[in-house]
C-alpha positions in Angstrom: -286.2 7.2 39.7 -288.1 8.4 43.1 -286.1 8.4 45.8 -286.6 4.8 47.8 -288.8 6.7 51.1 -290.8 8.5 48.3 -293.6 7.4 45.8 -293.5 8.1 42.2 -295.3 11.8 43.1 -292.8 12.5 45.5 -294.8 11.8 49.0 -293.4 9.9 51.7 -295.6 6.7 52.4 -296.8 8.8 55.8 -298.4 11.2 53.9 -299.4 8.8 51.3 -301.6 6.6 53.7 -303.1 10.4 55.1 -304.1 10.9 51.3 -305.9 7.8 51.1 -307.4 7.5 53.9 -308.8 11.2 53.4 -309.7 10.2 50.0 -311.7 7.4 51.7 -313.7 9.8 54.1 -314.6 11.8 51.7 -316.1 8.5 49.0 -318.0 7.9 52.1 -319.4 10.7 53.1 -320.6 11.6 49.7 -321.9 8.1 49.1 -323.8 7.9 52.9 -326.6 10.0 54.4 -325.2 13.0 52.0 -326.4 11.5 48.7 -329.6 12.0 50.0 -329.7 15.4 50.9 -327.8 16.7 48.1 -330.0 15.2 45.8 -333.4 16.1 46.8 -332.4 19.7 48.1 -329.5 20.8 46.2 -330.7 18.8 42.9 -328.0 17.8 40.2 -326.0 21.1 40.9 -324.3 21.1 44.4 -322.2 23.7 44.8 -322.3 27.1 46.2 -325.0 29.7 44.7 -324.3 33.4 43.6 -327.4 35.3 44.9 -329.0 38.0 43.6 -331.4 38.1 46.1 -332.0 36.7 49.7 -335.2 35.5 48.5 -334.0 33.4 45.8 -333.8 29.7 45.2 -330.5 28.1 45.4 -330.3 26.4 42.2 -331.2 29.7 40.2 -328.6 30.8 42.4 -325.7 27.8 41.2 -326.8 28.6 37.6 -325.5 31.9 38.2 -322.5 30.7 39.7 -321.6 28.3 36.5 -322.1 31.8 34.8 -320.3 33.9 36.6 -317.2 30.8 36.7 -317.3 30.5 32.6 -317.9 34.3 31.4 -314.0 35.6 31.7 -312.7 32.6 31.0 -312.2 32.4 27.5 -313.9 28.6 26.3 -314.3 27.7 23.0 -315.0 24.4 20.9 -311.8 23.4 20.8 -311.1 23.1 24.2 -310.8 20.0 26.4 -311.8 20.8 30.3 -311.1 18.6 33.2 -313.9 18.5 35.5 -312.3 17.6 38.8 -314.6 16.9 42.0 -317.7 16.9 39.3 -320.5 16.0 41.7 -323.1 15.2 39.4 -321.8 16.5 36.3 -324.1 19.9 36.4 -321.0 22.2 35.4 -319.7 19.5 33.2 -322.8 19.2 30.8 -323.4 23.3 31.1 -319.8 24.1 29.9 -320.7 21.6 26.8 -324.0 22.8 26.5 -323.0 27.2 26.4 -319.5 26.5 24.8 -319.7 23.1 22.7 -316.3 22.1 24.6 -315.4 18.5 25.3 -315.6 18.0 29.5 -314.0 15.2 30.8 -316.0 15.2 34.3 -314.4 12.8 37.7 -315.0 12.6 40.8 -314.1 10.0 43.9 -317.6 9.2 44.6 -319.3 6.4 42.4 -323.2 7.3 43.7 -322.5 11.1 41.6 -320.7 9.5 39.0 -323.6 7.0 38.4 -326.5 9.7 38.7 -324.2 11.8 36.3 -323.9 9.6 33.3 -327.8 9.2 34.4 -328.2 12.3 33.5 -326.0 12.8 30.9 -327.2 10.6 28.7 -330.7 12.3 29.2 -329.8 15.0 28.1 -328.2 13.9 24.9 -324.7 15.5 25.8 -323.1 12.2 26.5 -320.9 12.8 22.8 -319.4 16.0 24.6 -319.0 15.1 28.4 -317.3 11.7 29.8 -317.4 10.7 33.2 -314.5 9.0 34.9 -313.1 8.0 38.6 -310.2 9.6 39.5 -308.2 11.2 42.8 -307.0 14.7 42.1 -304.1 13.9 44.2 -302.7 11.3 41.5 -304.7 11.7 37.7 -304.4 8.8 36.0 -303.9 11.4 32.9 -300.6 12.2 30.5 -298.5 15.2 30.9 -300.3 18.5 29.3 -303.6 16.7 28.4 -306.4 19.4 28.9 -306.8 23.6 28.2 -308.4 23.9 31.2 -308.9 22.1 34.5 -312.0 23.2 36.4 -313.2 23.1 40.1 -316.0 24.1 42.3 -315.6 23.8 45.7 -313.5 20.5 45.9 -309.9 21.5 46.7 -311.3 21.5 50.6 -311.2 17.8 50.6 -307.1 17.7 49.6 -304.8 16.0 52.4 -302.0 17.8 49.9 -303.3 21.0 48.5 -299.9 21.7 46.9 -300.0 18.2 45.5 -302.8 18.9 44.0 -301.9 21.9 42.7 -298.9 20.4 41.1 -300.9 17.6 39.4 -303.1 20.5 37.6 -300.2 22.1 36.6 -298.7 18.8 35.0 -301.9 17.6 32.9 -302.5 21.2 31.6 -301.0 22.1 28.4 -298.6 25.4 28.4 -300.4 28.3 28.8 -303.6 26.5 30.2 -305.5 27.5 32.7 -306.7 26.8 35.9 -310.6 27.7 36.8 -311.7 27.2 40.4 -313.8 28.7 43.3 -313.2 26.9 46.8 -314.7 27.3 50.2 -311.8 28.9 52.9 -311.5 29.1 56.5 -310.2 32.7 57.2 -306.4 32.8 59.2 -307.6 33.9 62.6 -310.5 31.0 63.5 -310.0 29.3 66.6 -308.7 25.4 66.5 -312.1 24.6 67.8 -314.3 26.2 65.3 -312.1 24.7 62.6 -312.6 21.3 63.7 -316.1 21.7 63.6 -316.7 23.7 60.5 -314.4 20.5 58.9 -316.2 18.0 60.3 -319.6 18.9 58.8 -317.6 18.0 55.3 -314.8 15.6 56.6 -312.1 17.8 55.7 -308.6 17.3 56.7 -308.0 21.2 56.5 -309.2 24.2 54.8 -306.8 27.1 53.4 -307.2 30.9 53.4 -306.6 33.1 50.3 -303.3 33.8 50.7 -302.0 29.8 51.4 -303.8 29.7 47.4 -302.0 32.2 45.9 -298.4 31.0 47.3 -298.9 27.3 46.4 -300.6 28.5 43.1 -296.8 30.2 42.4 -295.3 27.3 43.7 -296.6 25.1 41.1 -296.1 27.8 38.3 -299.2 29.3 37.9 -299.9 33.1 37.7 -303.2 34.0 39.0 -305.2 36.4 36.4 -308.2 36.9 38.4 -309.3 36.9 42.1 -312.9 37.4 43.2 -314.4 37.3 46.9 -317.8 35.5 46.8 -318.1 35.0 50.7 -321.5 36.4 50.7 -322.9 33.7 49.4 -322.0 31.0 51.5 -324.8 31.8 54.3 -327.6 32.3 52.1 -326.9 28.9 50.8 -326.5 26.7 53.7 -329.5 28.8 55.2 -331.2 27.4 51.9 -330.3 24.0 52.6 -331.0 24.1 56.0 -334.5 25.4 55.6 -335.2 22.6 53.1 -333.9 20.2 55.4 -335.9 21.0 58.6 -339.0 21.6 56.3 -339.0 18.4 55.3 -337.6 16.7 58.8 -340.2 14.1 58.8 -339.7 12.7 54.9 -335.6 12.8 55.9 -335.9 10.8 59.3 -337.7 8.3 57.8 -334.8 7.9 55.3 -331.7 8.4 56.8 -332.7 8.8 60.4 -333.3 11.3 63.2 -329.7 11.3 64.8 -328.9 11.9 61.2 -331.1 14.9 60.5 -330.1 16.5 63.7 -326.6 16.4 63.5 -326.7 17.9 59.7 -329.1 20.6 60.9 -327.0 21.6 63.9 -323.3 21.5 61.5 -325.5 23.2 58.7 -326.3 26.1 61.7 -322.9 26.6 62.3 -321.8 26.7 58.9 -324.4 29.4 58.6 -323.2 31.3 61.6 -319.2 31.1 61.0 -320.2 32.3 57.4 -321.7 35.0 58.8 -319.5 35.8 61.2 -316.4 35.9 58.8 -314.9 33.0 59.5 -315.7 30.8 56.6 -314.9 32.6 52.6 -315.5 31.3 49.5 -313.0 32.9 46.2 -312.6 32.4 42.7 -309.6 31.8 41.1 -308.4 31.9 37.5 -304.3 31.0 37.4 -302.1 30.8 34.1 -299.9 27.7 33.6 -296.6 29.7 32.7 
């Protein structure tokens, strides 16, 4: 039985109300104003691209990133993949599509989930990938349920990282892994800069490499593979950006001109902190032992 100031994870009710009122930020800022932009400039694929070139279009560039995610990690037909902070499905239906694997895709935000099964379905690929709600902090989901549990730039939005971690480790079988890239603020950026580079995204906080690897051996994984992708993450908020202002006039009509401005100016500085070093982006593979 939990103990009586603890919930059936093992939170105290402090840090429960954090979780869902982060949880409730993040519903709402990916059902607002963000929809929009994410649909019509990122397209069903919103997640950070792997550049080849400077020149080259972001979604080529998040095809390669589903690519480069999948290639060492070893999925067959067999397998059963959580999808967890799916957006719009994109990775879900590719990992079906390139491996024939059974994706079981959720997200927090019931505008992607809709557009997902949308899309899905038009694709035919609705017999191999499901769509579901659910909060990564607490997976409605049995004990060592899935071969792999899958991320892309989601973890960002955790109030409880390690509780987060913990949960992946509990619905992946023995010997499962976990597949993830996330966006990091580097150990060393100023309180300021963090609040604002947060803000753009409504996180509650944003870890470095090294806070991953420690909570990753916390919840009993071993990490197999490491790769830096930083990069990348100016080239594609300098895409999104672009798009954005080139279209300023279509998007203030739709979701306003205070609106527009105040994503342009947070996209800038995502652009610039990127630049400067401050904001990383990794991928991780880690071994449930």
């Amino acid at each position: 039985m939990a103990n009586a100031k603890t919930d059936a994870r093992g939170s105290s009710p402090g840090l429960s109300d954090k979780i869902s009122s982060v949880v409730e930020e993040a519903q709402r800022y990916y059902d607002g104003a963000a929809d929009a932009i994410y649909r019509d400039i990122w397209g069903e694929n919103i997640h950070i691209g792997y550049f080849d070139s400077p020149d080259e279009s972001l979604q080529a560039a998040m095809r390669r990133s589903n690519e480069k995610m999948a290639e060492p990690a070893g999925l067959t037909t067999d397998h059963y993949v959580l999808d967890v902070g799916c957006g719009y499905g994109a990775l879900a239906r590719f990992l079906a599509q390139q491996f024939g694997c059974r994706v079981l895709a959720t997200n927090i935000s019931d505008k992607e989930l809709e557009w997902g099964r949308q899309l899905t379905a038009d694709q035919g690929l609705s017999d191999k990938v499901a769509f579901d709600w659910a909060d990564f902090h607490d997976l409605p989901y049995d004990d060592a349920t899935f071969d792999y549990y899958w991320s892309q730039e989601a973890f960002l939005h955790a109030a409880d990282k390690q509780r987060v971690l913990d949960e992946a480790a509990r619905v992946l079988k023995p010997g499962g892994s976990l597949v993830f890239t996330d966006l990091l603020v580097r150990s060393g950026t100023s309180a300021a800069d963090r609040e604002r580079i947060y803000d753009r995204v409504k996180s509650p906080d944003m870890w470095d490499r090294s806070d991953y690897i420690s909570a990753l051996g916390d919840a009993g994984f071993t990490v197999t593979r490491q790769e830096d992708w930083s990069d990348n993450v100016a080239p594609t908020y300098a895409f999104v950006r672009n798009q954005l202002e080139g279209r300023r006039d279509e998007f203030e009509s739709r979701i306003g001109k205070d609106v527009v401005d105040r994503t342009s100016t947070a996209l800038k500085f995502w652009v610039d902190s990127a630049n400067a070093g401050k904001i990383g982006w990794e991928y991780f593979i880690a071994r449930k032992d």
